[in-house]
N, C-alpha and C positions, 0 to 999 in steps of 0.2 A: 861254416865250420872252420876251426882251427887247423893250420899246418900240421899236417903228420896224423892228423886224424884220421879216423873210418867212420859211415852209416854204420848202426848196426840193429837187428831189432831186439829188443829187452823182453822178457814174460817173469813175472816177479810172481811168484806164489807165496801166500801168508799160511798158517797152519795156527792156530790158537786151541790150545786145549784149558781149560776151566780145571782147574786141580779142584773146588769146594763142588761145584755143580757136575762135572763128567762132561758139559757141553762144549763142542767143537766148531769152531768156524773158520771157513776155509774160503781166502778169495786171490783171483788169477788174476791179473793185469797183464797189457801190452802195448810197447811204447818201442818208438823209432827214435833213436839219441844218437850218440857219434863216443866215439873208445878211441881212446888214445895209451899209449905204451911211453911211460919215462922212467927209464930203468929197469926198477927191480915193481915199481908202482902202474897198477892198472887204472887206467881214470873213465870214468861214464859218467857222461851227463843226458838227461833228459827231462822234458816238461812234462807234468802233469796238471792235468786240469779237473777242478771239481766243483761241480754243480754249486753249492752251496758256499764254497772259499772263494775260487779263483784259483789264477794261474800260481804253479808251483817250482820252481825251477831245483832238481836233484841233481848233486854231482852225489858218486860214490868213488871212494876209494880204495882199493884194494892194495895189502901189501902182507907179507907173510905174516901170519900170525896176527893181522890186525886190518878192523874194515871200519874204515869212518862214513855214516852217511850226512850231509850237511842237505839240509831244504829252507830254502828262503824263497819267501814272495807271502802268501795269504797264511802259509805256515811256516814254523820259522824251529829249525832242531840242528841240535850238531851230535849225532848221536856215535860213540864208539865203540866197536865192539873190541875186546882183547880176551884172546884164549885163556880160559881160567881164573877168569878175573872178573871185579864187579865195575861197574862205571854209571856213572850218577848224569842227566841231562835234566835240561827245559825243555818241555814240550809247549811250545806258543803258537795258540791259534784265535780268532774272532772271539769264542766264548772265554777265555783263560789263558793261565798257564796251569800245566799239569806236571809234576816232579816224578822221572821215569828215572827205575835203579832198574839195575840191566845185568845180568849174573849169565856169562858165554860161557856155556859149556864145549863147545867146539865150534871151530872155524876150516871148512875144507876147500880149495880152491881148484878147480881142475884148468890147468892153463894150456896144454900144450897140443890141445885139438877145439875144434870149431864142433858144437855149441861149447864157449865158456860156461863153466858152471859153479857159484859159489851157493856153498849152504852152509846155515848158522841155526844150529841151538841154544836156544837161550830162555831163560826163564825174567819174564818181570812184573816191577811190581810199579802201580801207580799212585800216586800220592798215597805212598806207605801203608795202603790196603793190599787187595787180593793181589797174590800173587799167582800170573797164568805162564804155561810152558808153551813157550813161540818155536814155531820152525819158517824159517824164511832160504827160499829156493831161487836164486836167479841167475838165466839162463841169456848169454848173449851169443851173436854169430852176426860174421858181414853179412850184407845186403848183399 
């Protein structure tokens, strides 16, 4: 682990609602990474590993009003979120790439008590079809 770092464990919940179809899918992860504090910027990194990829190395970054998530290794994104605003990526993995437009409708960050808590709604769309309404929940605290 890096200086000035902390353990911390991560639960990342996805939320997917289908605007055409009504259907919902919902999935929980949990991961042990290390949070680091530089400034006004919150940093987390952690691995992810998946059956069918491989190893995934995530850093996220938190900062007011704005959360970048970057993954390299078997998948490979740098995705941005910014309040009220739309933001375009590559989504690169084993079968393609996939063109994600990403429309945040809000950004909330609770810093100032243990668990951290960032949540992001946001609607997207993939290679310029359906468009689905995301809600993404992640929750950290030291070990």
């Amino acid at each position: 682990m890096q200086q000035n770092s902390e353990q911390v464990h991560i639960t990342l919940k996805t939320v997917i609602d289908d605007l055409d179809s009504g259907e919902q899918e919902t999935q929980e992860q949990s991961f042990t990474g290390e949070w680091m504090k530089k400034g006004s910027i919150d940093v987390l990194k952690y691995e992810e590993v998946m059956e069918e990829a491989g190893k995934i190395q995530n850093i996220i970054m938190i900062r007011p009003e704005r959360v970048s998530i970057k993954r390299t290794g078997a998948i490979q994104m740098n995705q941005q979120f910014q309040s009220g605003q739309k933001t375009e990526n590559i989504y690169q993995h084993m079968h393609g790439n996939i063109h994600m437009e990403t429309y945040s409708e809000s950004i909330t960050f609770t810093e100032d008590i243990m668990p951290r808590v960032l949540e992001i709604n946001y609607t997207m769309k993939l290679n310029e079809q359906m468009e689905r309404k995301h809600q993404l929940k992640l929750q950290f605290s030291t070990k």
